[in-house]
PDB file of N, CA, C and O in Angstrom:
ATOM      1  N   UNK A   1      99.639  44.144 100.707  1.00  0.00           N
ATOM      2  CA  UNK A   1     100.407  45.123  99.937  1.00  0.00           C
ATOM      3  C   UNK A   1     101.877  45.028 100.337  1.00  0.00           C
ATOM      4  O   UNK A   1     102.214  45.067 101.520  1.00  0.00           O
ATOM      5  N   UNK A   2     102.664  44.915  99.429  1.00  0.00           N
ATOM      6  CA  UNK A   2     103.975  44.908  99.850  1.00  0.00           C
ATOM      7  C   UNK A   2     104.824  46.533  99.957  1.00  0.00           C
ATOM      8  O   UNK A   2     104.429  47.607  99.503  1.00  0.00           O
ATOM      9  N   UNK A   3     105.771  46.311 100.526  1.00  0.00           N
ATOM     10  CA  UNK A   3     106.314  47.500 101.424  1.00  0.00           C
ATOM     11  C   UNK A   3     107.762  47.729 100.956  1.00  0.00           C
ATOM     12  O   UNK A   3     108.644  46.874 100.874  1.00  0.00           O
ATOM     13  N   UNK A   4     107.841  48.976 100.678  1.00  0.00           N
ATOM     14  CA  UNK A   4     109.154  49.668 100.045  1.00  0.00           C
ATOM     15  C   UNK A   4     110.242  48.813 101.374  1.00  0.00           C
ATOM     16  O   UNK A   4     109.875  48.880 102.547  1.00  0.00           O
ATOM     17  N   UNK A   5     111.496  48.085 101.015  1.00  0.00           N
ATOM     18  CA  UNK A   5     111.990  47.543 101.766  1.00  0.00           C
ATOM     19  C   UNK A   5     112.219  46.407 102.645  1.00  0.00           C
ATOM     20  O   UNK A   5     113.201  46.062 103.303  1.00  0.00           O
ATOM     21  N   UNK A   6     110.737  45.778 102.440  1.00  0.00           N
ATOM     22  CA  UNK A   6     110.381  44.124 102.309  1.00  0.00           C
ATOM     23  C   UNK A   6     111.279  43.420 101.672  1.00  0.00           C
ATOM     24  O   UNK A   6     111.771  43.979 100.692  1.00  0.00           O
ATOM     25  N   UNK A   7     111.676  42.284 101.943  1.00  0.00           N
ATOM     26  CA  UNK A   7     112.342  41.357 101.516  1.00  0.00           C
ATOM     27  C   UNK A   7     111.879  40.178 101.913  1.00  0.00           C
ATOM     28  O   UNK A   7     111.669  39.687 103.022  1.00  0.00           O
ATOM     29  N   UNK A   8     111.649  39.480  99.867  1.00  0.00           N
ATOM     30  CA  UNK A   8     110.965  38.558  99.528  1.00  0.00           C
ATOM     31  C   UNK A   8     111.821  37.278  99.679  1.00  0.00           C
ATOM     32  O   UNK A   8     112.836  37.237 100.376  1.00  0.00           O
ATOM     33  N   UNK A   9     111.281  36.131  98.899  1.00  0.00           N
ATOM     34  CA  UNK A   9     112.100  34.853  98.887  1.00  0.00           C
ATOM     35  C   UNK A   9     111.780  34.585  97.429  1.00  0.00           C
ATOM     36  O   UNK A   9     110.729  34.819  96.833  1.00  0.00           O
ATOM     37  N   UNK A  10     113.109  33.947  96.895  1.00  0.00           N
ATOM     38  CA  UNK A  10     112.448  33.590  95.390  1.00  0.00           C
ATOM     39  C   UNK A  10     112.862  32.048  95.209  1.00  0.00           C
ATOM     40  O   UNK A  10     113.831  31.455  95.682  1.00  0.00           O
ATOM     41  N   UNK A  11     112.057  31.682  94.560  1.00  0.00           N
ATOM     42  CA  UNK A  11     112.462  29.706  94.838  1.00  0.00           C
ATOM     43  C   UNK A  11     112.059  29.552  93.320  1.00  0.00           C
ATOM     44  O   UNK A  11     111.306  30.232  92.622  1.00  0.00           O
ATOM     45  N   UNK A  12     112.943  28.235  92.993  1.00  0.00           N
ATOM     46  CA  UNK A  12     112.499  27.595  91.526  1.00  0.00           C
ATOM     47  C   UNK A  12     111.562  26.496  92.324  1.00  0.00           C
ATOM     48  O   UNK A  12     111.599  26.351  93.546  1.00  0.00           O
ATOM     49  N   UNK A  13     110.799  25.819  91.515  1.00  0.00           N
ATOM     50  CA  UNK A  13     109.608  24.907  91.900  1.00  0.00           C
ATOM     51  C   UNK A  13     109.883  23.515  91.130  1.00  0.00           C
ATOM     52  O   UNK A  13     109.902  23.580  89.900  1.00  0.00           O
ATOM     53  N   UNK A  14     110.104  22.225  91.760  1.00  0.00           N
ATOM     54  CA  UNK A  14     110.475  21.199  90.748  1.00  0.00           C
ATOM     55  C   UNK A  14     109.755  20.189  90.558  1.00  0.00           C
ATOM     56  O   UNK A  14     110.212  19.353  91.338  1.00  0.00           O
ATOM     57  N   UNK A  15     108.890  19.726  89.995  1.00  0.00           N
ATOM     58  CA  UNK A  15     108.748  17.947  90.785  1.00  0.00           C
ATOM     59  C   UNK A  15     109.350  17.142  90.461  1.00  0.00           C
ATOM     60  O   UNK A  15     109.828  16.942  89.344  1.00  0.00           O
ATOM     61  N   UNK A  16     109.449  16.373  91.659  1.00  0.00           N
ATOM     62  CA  UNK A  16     110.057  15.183  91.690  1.00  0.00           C
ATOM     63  C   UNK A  16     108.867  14.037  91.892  1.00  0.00           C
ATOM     64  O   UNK A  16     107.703  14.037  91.494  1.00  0.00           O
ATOM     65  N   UNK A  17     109.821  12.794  92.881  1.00  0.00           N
ATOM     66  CA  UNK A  17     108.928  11.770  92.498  1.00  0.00           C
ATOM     67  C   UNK A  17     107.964  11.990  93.792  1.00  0.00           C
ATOM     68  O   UNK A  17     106.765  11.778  93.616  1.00  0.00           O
ATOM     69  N   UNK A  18     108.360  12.354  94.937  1.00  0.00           N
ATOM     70  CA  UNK A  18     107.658  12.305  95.773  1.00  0.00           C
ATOM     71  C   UNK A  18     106.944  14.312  96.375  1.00  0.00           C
ATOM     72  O   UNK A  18     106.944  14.729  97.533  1.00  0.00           O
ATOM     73  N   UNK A  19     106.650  14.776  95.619  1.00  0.00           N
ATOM     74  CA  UNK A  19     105.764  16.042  95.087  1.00  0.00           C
ATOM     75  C   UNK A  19     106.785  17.359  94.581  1.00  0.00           C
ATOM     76  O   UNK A  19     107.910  17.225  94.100  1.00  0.00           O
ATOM     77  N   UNK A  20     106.203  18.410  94.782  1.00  0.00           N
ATOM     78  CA  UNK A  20     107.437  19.667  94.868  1.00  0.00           C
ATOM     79  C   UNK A  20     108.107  19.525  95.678  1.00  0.00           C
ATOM     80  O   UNK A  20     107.869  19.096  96.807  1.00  0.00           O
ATOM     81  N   UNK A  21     109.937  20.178  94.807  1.00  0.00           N
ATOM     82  CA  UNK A  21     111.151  20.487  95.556  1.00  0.00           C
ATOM     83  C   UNK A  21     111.304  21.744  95.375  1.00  0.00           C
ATOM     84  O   UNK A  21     111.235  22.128  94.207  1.00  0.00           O
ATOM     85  N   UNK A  22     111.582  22.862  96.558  1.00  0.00           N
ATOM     86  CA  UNK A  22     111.462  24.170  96.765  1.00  0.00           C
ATOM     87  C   UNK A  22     112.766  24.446  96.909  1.00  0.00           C
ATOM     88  O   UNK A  22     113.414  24.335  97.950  1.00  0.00           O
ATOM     89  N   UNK A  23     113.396  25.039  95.190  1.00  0.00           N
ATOM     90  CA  UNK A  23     114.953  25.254  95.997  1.00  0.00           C
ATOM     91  C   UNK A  23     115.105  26.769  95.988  1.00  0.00           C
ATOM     92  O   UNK A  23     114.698  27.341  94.977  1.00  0.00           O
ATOM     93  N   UNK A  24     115.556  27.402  96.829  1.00  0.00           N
ATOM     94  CA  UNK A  24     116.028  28.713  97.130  1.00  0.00           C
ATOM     95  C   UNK A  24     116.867  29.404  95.623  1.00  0.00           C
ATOM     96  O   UNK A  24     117.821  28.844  95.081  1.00  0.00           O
ATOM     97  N   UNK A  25     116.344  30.508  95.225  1.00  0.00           N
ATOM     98  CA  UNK A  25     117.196  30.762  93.994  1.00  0.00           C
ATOM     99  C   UNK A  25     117.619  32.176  94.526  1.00  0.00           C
ATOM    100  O   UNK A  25     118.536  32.860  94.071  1.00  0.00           O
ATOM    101  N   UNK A  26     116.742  32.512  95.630  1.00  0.00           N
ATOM    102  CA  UNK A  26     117.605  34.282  95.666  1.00  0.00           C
ATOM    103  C   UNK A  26     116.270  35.438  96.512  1.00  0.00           C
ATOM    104  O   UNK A  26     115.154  35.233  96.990  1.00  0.00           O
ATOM    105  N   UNK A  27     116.966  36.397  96.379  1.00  0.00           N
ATOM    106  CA  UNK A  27     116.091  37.528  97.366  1.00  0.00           C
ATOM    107  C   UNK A  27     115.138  38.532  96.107  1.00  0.00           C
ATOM    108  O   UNK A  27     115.406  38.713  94.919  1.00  0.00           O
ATOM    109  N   UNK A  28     114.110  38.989  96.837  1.00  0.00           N
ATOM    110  CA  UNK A  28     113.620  40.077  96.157  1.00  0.00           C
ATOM    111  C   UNK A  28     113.594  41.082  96.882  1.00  0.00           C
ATOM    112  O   UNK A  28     113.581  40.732  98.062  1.00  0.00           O
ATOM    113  N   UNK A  29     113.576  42.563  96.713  1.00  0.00           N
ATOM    114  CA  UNK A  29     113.337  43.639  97.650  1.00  0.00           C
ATOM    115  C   UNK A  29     112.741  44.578  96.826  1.00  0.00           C
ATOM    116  O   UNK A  29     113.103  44.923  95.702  1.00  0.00           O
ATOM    117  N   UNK A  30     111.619  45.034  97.601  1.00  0.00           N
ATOM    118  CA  UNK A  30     110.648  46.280  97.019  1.00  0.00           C
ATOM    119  C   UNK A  30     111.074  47.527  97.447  1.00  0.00           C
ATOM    120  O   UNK A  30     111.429  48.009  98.522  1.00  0.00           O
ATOM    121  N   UNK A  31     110.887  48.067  95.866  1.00  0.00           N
ATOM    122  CA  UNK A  31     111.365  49.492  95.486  1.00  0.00           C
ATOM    123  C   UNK A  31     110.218  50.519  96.308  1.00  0.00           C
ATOM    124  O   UNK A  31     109.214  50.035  96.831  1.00  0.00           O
ATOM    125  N   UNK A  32     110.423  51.523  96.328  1.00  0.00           N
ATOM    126  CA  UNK A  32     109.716  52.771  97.230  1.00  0.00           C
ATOM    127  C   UNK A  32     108.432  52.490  96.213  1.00  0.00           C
ATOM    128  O   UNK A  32     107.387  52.123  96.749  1.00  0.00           O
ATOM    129  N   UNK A  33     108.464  52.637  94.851  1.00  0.00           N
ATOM    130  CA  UNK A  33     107.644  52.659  93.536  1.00  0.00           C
ATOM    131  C   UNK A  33     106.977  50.993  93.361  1.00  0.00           C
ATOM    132  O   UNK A  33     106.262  50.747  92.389  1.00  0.00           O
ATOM    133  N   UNK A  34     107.193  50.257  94.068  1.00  0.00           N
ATOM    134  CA  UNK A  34     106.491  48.870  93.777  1.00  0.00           C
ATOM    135  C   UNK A  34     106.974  47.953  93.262  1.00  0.00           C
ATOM    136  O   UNK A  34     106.595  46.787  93.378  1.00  0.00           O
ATOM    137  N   UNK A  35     108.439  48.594  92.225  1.00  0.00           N
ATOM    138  CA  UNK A  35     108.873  47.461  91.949  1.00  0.00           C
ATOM    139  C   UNK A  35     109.819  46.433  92.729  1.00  0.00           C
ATOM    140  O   UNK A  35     109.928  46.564  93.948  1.00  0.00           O
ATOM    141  N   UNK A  36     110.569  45.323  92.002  1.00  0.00           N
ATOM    142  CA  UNK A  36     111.264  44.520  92.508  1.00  0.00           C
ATOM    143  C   UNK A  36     112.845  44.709  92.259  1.00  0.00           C
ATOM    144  O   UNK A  36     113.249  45.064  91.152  1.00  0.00           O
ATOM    145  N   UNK A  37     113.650  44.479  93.241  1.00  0.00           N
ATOM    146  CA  UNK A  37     114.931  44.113  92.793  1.00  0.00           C
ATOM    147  C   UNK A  37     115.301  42.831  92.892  1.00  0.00           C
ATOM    148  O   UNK A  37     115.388  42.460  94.062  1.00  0.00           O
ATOM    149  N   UNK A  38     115.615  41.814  91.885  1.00  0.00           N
ATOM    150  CA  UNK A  38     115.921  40.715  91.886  1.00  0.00           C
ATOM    151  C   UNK A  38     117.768  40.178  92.248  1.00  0.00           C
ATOM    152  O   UNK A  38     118.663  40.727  91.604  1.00  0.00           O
ATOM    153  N   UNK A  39     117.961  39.574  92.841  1.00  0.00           N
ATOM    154  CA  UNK A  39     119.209  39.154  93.149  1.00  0.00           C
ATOM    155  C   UNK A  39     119.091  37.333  93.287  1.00  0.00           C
ATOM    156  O   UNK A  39     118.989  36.486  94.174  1.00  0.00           O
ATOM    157  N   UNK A  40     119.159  37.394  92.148  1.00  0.00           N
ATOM    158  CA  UNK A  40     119.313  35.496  91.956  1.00  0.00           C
ATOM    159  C   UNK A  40     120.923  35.149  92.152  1.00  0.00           C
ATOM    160  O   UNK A  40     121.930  35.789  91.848  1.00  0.00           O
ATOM    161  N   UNK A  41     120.672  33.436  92.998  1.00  0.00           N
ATOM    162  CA  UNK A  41     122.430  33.124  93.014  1.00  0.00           C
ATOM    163  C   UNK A  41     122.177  31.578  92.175  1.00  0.00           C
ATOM    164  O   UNK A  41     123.186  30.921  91.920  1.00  0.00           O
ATOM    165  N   UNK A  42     120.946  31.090  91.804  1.00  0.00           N
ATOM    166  CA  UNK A  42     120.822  30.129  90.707  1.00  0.00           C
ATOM    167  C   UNK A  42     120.166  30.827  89.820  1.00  0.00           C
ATOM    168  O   UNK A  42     119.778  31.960  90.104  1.00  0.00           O
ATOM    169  N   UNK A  43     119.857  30.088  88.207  1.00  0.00           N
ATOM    170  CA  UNK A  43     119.353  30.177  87.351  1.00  0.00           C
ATOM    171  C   UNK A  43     118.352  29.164  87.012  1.00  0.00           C
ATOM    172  O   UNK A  43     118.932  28.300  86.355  1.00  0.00           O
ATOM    173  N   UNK A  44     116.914  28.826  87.181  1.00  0.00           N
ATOM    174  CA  UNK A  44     115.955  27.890  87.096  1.00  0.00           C
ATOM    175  C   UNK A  44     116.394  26.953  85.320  1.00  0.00           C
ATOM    176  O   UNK A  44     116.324  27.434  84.189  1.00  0.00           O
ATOM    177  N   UNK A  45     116.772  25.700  85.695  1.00  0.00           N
ATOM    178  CA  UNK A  45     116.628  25.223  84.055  1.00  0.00           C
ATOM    179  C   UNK A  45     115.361  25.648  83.011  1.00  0.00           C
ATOM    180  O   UNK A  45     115.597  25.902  81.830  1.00  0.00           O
ATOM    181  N   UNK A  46     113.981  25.698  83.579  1.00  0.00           N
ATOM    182  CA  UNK A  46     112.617  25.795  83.082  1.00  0.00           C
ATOM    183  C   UNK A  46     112.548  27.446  83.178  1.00  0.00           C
ATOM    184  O   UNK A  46     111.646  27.839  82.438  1.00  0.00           O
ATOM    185  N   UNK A  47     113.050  28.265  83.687  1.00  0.00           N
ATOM    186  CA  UNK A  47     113.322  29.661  83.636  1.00  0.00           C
ATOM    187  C   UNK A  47     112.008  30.006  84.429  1.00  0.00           C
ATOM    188  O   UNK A  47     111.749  31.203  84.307  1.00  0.00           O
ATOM    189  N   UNK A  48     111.107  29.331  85.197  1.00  0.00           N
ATOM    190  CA  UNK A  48     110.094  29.475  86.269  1.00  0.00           C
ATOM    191  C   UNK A  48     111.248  29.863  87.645  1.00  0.00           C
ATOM    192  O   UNK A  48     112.192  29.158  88.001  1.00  0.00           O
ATOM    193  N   UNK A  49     110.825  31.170  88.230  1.00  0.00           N
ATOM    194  CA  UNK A  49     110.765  31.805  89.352  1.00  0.00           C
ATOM    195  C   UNK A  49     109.297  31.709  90.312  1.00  0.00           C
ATOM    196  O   UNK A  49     108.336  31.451  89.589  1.00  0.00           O
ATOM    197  N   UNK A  50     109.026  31.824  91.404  1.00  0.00           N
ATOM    198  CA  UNK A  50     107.959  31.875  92.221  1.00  0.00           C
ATOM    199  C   UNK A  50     108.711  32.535  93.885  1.00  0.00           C
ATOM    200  O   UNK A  50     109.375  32.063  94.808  1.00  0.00           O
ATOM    201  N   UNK A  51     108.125  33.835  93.525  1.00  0.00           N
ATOM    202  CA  UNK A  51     108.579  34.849  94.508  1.00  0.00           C
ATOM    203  C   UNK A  51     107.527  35.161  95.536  1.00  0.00           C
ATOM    204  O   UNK A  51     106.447  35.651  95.206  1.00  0.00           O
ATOM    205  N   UNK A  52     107.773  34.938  96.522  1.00  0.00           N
ATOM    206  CA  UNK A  52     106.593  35.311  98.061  1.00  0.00           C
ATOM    207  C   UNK A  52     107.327  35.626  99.298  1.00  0.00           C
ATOM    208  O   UNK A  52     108.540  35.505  99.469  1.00  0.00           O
ATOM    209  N   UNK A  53     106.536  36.002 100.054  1.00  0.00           N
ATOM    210  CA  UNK A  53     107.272  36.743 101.290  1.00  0.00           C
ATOM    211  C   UNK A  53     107.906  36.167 101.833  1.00  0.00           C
ATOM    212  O   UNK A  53     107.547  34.990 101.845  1.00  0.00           O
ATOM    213  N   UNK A  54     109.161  36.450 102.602  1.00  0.00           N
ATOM    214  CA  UNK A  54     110.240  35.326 103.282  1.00  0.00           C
ATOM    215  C   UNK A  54     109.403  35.637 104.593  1.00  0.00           C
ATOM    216  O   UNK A  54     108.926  36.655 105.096  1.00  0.00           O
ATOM    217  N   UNK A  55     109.455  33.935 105.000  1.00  0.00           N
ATOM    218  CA  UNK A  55     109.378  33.361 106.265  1.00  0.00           C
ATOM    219  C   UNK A  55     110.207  33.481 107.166  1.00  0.00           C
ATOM    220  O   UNK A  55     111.418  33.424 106.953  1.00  0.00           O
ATOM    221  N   UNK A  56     109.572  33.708 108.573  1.00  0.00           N
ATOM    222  CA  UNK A  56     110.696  33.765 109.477  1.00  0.00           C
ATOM    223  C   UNK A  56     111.632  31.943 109.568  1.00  0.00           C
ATOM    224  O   UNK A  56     111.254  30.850 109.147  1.00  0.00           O
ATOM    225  N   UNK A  57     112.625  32.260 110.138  1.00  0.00           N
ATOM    226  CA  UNK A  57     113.292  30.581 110.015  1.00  0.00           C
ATOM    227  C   UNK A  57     113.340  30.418 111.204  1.00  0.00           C
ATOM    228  O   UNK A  57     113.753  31.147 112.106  1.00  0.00           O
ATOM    229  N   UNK A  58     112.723  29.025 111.200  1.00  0.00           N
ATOM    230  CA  UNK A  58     112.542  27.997 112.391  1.00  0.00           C
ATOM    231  C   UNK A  58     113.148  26.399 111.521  1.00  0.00           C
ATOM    232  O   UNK A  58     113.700  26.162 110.446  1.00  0.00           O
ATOM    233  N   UNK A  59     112.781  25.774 112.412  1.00  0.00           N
ATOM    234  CA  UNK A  59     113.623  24.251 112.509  1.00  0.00           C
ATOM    235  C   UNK A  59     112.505  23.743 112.112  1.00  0.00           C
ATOM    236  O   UNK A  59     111.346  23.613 112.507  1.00  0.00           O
ATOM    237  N   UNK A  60     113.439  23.384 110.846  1.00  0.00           N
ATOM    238  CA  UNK A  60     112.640  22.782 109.444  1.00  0.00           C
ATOM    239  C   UNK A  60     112.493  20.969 109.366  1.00  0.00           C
ATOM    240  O   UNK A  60     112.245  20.255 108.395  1.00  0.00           O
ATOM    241  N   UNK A  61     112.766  20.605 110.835  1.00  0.00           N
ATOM    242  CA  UNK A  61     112.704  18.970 111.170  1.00  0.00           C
ATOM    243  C   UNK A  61     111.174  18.970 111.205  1.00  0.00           C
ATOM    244  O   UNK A  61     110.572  18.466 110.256  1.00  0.00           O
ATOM    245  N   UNK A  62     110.670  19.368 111.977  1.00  0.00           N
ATOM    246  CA  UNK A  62     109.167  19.995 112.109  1.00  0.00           C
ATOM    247  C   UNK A  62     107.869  19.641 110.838  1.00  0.00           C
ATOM    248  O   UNK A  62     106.775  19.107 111.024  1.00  0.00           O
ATOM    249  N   UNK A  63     108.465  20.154 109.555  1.00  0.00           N
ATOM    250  CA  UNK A  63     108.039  20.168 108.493  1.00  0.00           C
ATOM    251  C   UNK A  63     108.376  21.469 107.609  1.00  0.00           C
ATOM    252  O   UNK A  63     109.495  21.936 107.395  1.00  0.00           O
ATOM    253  N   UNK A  64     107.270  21.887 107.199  1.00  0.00           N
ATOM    254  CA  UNK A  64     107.456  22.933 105.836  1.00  0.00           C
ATOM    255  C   UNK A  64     107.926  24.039 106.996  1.00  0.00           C
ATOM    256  O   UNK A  64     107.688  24.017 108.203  1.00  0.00           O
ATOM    257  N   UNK A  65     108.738  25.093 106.145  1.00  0.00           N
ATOM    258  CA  UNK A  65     109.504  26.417 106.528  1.00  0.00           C
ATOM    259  C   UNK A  65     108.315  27.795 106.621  1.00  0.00           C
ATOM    260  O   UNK A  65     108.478  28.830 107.267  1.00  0.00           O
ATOM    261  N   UNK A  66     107.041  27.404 105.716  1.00  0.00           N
ATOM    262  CA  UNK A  66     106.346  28.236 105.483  1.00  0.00           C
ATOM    263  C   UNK A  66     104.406  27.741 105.842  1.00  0.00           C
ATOM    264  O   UNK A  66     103.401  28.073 105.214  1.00  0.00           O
ATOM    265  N   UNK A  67     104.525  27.012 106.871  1.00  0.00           N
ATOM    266  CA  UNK A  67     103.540  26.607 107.635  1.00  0.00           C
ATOM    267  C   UNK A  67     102.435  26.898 106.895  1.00  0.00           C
ATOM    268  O   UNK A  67     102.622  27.809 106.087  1.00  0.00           O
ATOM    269  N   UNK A  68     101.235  26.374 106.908  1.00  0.00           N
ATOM    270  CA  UNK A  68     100.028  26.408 106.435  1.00  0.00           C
ATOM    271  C   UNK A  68      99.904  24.556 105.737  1.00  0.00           C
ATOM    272  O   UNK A  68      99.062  23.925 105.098  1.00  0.00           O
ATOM    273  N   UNK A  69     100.979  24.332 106.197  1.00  0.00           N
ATOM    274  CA  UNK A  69     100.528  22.619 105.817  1.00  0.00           C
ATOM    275  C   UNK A  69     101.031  22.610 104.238  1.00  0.00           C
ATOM    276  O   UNK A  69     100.206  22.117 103.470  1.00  0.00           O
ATOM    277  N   UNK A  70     102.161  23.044 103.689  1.00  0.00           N
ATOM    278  CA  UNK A  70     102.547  22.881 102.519  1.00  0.00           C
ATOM    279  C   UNK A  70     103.274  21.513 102.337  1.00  0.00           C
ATOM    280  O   UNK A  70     103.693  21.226 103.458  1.00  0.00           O
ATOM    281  N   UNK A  71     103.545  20.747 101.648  1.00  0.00           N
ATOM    282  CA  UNK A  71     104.131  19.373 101.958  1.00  0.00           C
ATOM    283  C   UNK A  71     105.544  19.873 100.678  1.00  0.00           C
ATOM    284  O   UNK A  71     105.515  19.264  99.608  1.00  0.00           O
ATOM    285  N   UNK A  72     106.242  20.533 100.805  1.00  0.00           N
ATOM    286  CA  UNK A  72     107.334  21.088 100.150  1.00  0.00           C
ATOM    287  C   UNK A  72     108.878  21.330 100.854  1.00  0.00           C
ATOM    288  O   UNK A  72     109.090  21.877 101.936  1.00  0.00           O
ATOM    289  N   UNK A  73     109.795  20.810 100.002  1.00  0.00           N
ATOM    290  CA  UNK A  73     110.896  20.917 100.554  1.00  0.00           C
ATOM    291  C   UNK A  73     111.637  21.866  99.931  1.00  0.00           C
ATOM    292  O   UNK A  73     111.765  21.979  98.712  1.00  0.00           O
ATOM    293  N   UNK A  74     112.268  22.751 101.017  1.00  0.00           N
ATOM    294  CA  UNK A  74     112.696  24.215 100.653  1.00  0.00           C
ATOM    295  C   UNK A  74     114.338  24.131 101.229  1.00  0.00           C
ATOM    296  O   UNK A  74     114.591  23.899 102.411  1.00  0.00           O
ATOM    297  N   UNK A  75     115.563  24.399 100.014  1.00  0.00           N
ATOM    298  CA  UNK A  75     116.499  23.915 100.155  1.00  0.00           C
ATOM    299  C   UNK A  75     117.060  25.027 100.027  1.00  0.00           C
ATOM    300  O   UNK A  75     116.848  25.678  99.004  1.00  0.00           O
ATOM    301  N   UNK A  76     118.264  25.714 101.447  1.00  0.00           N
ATOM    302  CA  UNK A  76     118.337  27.319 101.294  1.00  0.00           C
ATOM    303  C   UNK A  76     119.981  27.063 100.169  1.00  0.00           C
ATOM    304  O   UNK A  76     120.750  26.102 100.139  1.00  0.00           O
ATOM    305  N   UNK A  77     120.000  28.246  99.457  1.00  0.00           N
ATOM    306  CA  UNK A  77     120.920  28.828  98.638  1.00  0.00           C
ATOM    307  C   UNK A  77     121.565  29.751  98.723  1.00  0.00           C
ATOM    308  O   UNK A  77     120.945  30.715  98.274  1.00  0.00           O
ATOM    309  N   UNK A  78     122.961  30.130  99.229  1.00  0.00           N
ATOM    310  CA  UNK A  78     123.161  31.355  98.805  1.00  0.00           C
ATOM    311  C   UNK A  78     123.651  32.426 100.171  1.00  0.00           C
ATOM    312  O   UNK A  78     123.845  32.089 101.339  1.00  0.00           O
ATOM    313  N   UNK A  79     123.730  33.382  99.743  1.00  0.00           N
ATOM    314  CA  UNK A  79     123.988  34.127 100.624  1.00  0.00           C
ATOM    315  C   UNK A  79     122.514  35.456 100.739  1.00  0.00           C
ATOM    316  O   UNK A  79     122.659  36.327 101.597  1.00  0.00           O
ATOM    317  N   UNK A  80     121.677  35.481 100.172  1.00  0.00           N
ATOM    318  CA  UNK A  80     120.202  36.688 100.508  1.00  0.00           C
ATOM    319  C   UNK A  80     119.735  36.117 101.305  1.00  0.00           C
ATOM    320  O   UNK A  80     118.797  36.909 101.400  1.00  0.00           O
ATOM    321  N   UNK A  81     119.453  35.203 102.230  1.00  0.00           N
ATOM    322  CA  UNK A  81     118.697  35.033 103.264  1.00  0.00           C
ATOM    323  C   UNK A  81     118.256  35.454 104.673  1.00  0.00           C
ATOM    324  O   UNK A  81     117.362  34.834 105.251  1.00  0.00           O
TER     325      UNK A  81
END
C-alpha cells in the first residue's frame, strides 16, 4: 500500500538493441487520498510512463539500481531524485 508522502520514480521504458533502456522521466508523490502528484522533467515519445517505488541509490557499476536481477539500464534525469 502506498503512503501519503512516499515518493515514487517514474521512468519511460525503451528497447533498444541490447534489451530495455530505463530513462528517468520524473517523481511521483502520494496524496493523503491515494492519489498521485506527477512532476515529469521529460516527455516519453510513445507517451508510456511506468511509475514504482524509488530505490535507495547505490553504485550502479554493480548492475541494476533496483536489484532483483533486472537486466535494465536506468539513466537519472532531472532534478526529483
Amino acid at each position: 500500500m502506498l503512503m501519503a508522502g512516499k515518493r515514487l520514480a517514474v521512468f519511460s521504458i525503451r528497447e533498444g538493441k541490447g534489451g530495455s533502456i530505463w530513462v528517468r522521466a520524473g517523481s511521483a508523490f502520494v496524496n493523503k487520498d491515494g492519489s498521485l502528484n506527477v512532476l515529469l522533467d521529460v516527455l516519453p515519445l510513445d507517451g508510456k510512463l511506468h511509475v514504482r517505488e524509488a530505490a535507495e541509490k547505490r553504485d550502479t557499476a554493480a548492475g541494476s539500481r533496483f536489484g532483483g536481477g533486472e537486466s535494465s539500464l536506468e539513466t537519472g534525469v532531472g532534478g526529483h531524485s
